[in-house]
RODO-2510 file (C-alpha; in nm, 4 decimals, decimal comma):
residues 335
     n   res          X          Y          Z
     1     x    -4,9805    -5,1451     1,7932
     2     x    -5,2149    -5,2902     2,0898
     3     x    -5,3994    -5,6138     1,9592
     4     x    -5,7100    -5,6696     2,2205
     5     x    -5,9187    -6,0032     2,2376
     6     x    -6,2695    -5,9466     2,3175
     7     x    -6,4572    -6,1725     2,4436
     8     x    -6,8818    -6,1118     2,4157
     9     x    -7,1983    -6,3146     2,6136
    10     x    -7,4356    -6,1036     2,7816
    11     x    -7,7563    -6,3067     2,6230
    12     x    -7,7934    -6,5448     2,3368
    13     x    -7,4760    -6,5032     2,1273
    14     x    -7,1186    -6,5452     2,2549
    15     x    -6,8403    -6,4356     2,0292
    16     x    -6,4687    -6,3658     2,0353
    17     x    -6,2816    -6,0920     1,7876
    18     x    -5,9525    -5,9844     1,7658
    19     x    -5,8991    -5,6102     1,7037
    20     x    -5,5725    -5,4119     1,6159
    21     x    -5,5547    -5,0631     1,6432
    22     x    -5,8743    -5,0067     1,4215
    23     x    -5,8329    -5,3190     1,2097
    24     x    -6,0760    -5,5971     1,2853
    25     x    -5,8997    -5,8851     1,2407
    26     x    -6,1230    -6,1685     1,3475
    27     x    -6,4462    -6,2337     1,4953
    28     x    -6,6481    -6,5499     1,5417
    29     x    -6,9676    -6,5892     1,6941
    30     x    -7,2149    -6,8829     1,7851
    31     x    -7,5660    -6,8267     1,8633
    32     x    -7,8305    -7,0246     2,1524
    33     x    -8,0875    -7,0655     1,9422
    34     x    -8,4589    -7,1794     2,0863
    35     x    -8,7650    -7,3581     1,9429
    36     x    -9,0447    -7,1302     1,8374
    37     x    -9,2484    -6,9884     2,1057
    38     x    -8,9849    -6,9942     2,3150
    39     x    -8,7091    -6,7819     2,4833
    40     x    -8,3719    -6,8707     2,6317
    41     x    -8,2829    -6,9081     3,0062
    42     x    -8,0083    -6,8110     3,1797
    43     x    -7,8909    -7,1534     3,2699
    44     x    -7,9139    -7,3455     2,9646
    45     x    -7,7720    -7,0339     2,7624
    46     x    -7,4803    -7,0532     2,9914
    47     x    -7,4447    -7,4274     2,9026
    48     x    -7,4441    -7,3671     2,5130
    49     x    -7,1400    -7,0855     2,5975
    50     x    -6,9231    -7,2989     2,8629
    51     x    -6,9560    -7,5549     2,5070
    52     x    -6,8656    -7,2968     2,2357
    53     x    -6,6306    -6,9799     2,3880
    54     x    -6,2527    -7,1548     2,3817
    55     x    -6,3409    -7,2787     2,0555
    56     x    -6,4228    -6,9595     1,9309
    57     x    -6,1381    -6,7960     2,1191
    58     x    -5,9020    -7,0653     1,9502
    59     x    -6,0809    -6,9779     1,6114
    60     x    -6,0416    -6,5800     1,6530
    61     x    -5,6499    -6,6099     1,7165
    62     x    -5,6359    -6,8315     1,3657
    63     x    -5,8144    -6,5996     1,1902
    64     x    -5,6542    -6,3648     1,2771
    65     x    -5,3147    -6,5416     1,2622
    66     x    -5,1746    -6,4789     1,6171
    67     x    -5,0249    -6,6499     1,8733
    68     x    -5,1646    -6,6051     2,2742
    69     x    -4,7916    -6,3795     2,3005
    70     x    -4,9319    -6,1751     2,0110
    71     x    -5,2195    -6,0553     2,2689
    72     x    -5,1938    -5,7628     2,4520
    73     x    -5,5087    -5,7611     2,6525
    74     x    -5,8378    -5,9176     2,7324
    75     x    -6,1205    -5,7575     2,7146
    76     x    -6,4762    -5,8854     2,8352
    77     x    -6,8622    -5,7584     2,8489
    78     x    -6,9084    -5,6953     3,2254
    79     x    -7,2804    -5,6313     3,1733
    80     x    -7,5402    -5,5376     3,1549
    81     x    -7,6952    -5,9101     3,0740
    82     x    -7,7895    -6,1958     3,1854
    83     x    -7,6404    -6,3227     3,4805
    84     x    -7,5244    -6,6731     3,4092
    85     x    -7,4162    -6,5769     3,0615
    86     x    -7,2129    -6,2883     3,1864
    87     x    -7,0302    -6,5034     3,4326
    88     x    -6,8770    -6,7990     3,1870
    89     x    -6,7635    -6,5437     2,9477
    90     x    -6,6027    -6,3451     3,2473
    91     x    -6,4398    -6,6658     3,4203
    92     x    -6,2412    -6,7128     3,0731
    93     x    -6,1279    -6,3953     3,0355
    94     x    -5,9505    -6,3883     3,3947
    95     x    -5,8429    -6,6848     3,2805
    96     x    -5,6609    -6,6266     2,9651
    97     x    -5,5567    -6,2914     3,0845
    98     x    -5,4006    -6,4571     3,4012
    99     x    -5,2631    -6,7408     3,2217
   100     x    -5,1466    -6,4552     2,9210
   101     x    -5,0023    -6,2331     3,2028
   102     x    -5,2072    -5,9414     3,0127
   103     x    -5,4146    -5,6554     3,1177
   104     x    -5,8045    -5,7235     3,2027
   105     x    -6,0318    -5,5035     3,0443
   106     x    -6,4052    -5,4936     3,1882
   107     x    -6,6368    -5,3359     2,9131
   108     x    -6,9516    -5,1665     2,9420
   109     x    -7,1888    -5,4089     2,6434
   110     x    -7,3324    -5,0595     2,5076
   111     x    -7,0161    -4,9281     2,4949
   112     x    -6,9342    -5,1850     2,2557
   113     x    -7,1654    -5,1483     2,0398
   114     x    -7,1328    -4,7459     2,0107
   115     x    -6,7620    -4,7675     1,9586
   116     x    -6,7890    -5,0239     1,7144
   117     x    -7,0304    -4,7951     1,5248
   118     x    -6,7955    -4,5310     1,5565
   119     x    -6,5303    -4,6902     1,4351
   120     x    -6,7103    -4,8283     1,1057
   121     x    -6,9028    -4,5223     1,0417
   122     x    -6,5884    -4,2806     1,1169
   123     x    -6,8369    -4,0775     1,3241
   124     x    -6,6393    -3,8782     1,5578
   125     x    -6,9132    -3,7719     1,8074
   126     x    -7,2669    -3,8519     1,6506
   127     x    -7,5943    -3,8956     1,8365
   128     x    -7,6715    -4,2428     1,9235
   129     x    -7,9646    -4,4688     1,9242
   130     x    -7,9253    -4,7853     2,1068
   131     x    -8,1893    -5,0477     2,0248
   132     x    -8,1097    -5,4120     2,1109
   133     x    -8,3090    -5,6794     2,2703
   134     x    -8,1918    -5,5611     2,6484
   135     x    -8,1666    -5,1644     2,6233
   136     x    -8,3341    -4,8972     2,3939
   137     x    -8,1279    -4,5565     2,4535
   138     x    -8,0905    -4,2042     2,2674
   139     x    -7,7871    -4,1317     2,3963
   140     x    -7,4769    -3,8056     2,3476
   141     x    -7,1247    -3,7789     2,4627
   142     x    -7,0640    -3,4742     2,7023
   143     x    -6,8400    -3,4338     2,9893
   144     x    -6,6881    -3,7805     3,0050
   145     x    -6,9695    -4,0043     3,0073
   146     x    -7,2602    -4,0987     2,7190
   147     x    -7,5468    -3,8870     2,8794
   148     x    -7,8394    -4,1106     2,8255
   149     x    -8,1035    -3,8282     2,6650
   150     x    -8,4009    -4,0640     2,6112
   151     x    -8,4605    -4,4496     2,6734
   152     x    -8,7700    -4,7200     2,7469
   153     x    -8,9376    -4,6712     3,0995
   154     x    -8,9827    -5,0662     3,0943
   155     x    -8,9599    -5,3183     2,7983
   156     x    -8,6722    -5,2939     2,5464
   157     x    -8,7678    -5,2969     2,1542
   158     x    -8,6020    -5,6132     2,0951
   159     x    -8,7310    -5,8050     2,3586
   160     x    -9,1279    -5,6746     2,2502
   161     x    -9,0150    -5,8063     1,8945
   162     x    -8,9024    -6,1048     2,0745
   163     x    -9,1983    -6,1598     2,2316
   164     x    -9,4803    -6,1172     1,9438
   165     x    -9,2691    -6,3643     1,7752
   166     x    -9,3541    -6,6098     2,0737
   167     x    -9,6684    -6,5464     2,0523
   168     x    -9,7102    -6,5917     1,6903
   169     x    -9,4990    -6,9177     1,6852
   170     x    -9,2498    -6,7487     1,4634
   171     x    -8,8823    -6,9278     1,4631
   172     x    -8,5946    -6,8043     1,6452
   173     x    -8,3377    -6,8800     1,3573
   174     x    -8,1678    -6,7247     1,2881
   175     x    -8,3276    -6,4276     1,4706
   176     x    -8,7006    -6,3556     1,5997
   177     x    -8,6440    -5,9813     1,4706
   178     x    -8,4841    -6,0851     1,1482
   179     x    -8,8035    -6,3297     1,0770
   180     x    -9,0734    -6,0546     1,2092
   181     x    -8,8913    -5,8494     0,9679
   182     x    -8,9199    -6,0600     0,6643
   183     x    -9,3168    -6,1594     0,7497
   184     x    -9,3899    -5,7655     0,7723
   185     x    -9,2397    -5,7100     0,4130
   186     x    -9,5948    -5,9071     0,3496
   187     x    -9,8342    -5,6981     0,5433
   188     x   -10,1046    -5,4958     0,3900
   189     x   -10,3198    -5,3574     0,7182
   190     x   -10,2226    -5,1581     1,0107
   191     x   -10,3719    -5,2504     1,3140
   192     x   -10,3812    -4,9724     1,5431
   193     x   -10,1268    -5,0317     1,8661
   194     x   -10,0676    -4,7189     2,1324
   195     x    -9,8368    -4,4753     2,0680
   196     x    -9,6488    -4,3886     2,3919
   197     x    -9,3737    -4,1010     2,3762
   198     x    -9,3326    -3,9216     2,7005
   199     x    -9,0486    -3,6207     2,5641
   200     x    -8,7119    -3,8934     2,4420
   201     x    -8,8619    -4,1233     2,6352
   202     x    -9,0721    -4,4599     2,4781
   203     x    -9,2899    -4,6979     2,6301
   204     x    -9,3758    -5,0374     2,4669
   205     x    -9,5235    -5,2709     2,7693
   206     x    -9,8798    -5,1502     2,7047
   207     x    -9,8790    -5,1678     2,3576
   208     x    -9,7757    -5,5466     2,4007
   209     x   -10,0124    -5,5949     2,6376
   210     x   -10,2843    -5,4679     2,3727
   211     x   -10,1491    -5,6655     2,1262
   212     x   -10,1095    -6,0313     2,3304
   213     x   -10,5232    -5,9354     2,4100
   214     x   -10,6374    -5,8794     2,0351
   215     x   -10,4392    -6,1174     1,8458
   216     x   -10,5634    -6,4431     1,9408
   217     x   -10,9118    -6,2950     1,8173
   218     x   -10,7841    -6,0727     1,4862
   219     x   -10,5902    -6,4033     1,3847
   220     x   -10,9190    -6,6566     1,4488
   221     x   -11,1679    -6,3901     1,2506
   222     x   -10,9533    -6,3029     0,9977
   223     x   -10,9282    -5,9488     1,0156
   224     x   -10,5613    -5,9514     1,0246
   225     x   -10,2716    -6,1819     0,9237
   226     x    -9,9593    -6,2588     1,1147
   227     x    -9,8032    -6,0282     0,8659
   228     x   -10,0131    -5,7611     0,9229
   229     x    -9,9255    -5,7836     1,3046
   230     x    -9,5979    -5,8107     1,2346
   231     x    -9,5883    -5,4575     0,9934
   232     x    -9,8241    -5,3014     1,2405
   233     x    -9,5469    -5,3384     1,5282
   234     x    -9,2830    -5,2330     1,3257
   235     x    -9,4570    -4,9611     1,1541
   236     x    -9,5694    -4,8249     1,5287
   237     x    -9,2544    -4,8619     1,7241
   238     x    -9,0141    -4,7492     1,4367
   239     x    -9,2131    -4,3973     1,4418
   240     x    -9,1558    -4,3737     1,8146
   241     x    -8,7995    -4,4200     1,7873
   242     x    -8,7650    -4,1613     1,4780
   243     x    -9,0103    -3,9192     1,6622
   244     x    -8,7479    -3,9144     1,9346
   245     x    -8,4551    -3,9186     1,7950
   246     x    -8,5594    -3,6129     1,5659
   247     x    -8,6195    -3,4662     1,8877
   248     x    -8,2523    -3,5212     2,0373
   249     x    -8,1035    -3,4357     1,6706
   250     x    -8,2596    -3,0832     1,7749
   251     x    -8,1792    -3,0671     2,0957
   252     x    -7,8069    -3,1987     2,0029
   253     x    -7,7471    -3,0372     1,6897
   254     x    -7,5323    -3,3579     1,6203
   255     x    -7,4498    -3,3614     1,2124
   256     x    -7,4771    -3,7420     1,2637
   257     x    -7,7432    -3,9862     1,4148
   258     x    -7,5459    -4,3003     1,4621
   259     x    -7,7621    -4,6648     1,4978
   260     x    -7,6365    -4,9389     1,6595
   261     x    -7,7523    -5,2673     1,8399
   262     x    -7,9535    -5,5913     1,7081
   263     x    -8,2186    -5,4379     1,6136
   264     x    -8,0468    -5,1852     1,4084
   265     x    -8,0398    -5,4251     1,1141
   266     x    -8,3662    -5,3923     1,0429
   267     x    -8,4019    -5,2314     0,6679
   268     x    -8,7439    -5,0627     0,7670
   269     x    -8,5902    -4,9366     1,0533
   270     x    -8,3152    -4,7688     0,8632
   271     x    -8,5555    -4,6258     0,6120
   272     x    -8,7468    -4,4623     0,8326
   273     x    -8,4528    -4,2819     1,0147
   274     x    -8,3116    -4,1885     0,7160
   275     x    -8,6133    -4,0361     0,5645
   276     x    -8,6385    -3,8124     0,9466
   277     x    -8,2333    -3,7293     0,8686
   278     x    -8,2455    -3,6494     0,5439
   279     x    -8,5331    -3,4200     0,6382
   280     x    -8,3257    -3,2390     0,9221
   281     x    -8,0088    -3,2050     0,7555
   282     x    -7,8158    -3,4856     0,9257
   283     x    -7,6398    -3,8196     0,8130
   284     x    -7,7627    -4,1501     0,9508
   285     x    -7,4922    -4,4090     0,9925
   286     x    -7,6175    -4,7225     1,0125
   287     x    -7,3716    -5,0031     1,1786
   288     x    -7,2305    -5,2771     0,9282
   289     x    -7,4757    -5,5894     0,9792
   290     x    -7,1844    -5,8023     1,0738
   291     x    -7,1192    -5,5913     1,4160
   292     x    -7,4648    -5,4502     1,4645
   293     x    -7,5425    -5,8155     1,6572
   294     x    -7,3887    -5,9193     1,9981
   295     x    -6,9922    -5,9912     1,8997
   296     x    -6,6599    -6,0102     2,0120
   297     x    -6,5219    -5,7576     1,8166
   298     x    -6,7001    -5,4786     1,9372
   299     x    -6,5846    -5,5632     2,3180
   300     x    -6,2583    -5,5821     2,1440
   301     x    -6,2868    -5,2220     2,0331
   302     x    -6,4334    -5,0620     2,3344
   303     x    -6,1429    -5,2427     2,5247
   304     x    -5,8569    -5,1416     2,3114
   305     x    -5,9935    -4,7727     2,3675
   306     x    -5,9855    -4,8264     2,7519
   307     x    -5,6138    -4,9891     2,7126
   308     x    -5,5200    -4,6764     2,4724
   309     x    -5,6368    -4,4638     2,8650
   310     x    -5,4789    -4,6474     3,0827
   311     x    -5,8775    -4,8193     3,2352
   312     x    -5,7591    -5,1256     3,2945
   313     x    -5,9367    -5,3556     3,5193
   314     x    -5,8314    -5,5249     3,8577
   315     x    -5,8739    -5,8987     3,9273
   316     x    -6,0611    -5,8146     4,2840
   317     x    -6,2711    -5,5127     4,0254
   318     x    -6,3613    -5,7177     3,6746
   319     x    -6,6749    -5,9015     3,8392
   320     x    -7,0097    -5,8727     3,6309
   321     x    -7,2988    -5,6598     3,7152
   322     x    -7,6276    -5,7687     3,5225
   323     x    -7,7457    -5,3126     3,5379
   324     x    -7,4379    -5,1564     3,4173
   325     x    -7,6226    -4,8025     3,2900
   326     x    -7,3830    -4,6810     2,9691
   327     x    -7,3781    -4,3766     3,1679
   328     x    -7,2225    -4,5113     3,4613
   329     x    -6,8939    -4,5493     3,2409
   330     x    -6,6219    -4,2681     3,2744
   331     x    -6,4748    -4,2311     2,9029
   332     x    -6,1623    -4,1411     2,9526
   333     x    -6,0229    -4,2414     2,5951
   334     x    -6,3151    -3,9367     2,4431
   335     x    -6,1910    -3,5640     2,4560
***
């Protein structure tokens, strides 16, 4: 039974999980958090992971009650990421896998996260939507690779929740989506935002844009609350994202639309989607809130599926690359 250390840090959380054949024995994470109106930087991000990854590596293999000899490979997020982020979680993993004598495993970070959702929803081959602060993908296995259907042209979702919460000085603990979430529970108008679907593909840079111009004035006249702003993105951007994902479930005919990423916590998020499933037929797995965010375990899993194939990575091969596209990734471990 393979038992594969994962080891996570492509932005603001770094994490290390433990994962048997399935079983997800461990996983501790630590998150870079930043004062409100702020975001985080490469180089002091990398700082607060240098600090926190061999603890959490030390705290995975307790919780999970093995010894470094009980590890059969280490796996790592290659990218895509941030740059100085991606390289302090990499340097440990040659490390440990040098020092180990054990396989390296270079994983694809939205790879994680879909076989992670696999596993926990038992979805065998479901549609995907991919909606994190870095990447916003409708994506379906064919051939070998995750064929990328539909994505952003230019801003992820995440990172446009990320930055209305800068603008409105909301805090960044324990997440800016989590606390946009919460404040749009409260709002009672929506503003109107543009609407930008181009076939699967979204657009959310103008409609950011839009917003930065009118708030300062909606806020200062009172025509709208930081609640309202808050529902009014949510409200706008979730439609996008169910208007083309029903489109792929057509295309696809896949019984299953499987949601994964940070953002795919989100409760109105989920709703929504699941009303467009139910509508069509189809069963929405949402991804277990533990493993939706940035963690170890989910590089664990993607890695113990490349180790199951034979894709193991060489020393001179496992450095990071800040665009690694999910379809760039041969699947060999997927019939």
């Amino acid at each position: 039974m393979p038992t594969v250390l994962g080891l996570e840090g492509s932005a603001n959380k770094v994490g290390a999980g433990v994962v048997r054949d399935g079983v997800i024995l461990s996983n501790r994470r630590a998150t870079y958090v930043t004062p409100p109106g702020t975001g985080f930087a490469p180089g002091p991000t990398a700082r607060h992971h240098r600090g926190a990854v061999l603890g959490l590596v030390g705290g995975a293999l307790a919780d999970a009650r093995l010894r470094p000899r009980d590890i059969d490979a280490v796996a790592f997020t290659r990218g895509p990421g941030m740059g100085a982020p991606l390289a302090v979680v990499a340097a440990v993993a040659r490390t440990l896998a040098q020092l180990w004598g054990r396989p390296l495993l270079g994983v694809n970070h939205c790879l994680g996260h879909i076989e992670m959702g696999r596993l926990l929803a038992r979805a065998p081959d479901p549609l995907v939507l991919y909606v994190s602060g870095g990447n916003t993908q409708v994506l379906a296995f064919c051939r070998g690779r995750y064929r990328i259907l539909g994505e952003t042209l230019d801003l992820a979702l995440g990172n446009c929740l990320d930055r209305l919460a800068r603008l409105l000085q909301i805090p960044n603990d324990p997440s800016p989506g989590y606390n946009i979430e919460q404040l749009a529970k409260g709002g009672q108008r929506l503003v109107d935002l543009p609407y930008v679907v181009k076939g699967m593909d979204v657009s959310f840079s103008g409609l950011l844009s839009h917003l930065q111009a009118i708030t300062p004035k909606l806020l200062a006249s009172g025509e709208a609350t930081r609640e309202d702003l808050c529902f009014s993105l949510q409200e706008t951007t979730f439609a996008m994202l169910a208007e083309v994902s029903e489109r792929a479930l057509a295309l696809t005919r896949a019984p299953q639309l499987l949601l994964v990423g940070g953002v795919a916590c989100n409760r109105r998020l989920q709703e929504m989607l699941q009303t467009m499933c139910s509508a069509r037929g189809a069963q929405l797995c949402p991804t277990d809130e533990r493993y939706c965010v940035d963690n170890g375990a989910m590089i664990a899993q993607a890695g113990w599926e490349m180790l199951r194939a034979g894709q193991v990575t060489e020393l001179d091969q496992s450095g990071i690359t800040q665009r690694y596209r999910t379809d760039e990734v041969e699947v060999t471990w997927r019939d």
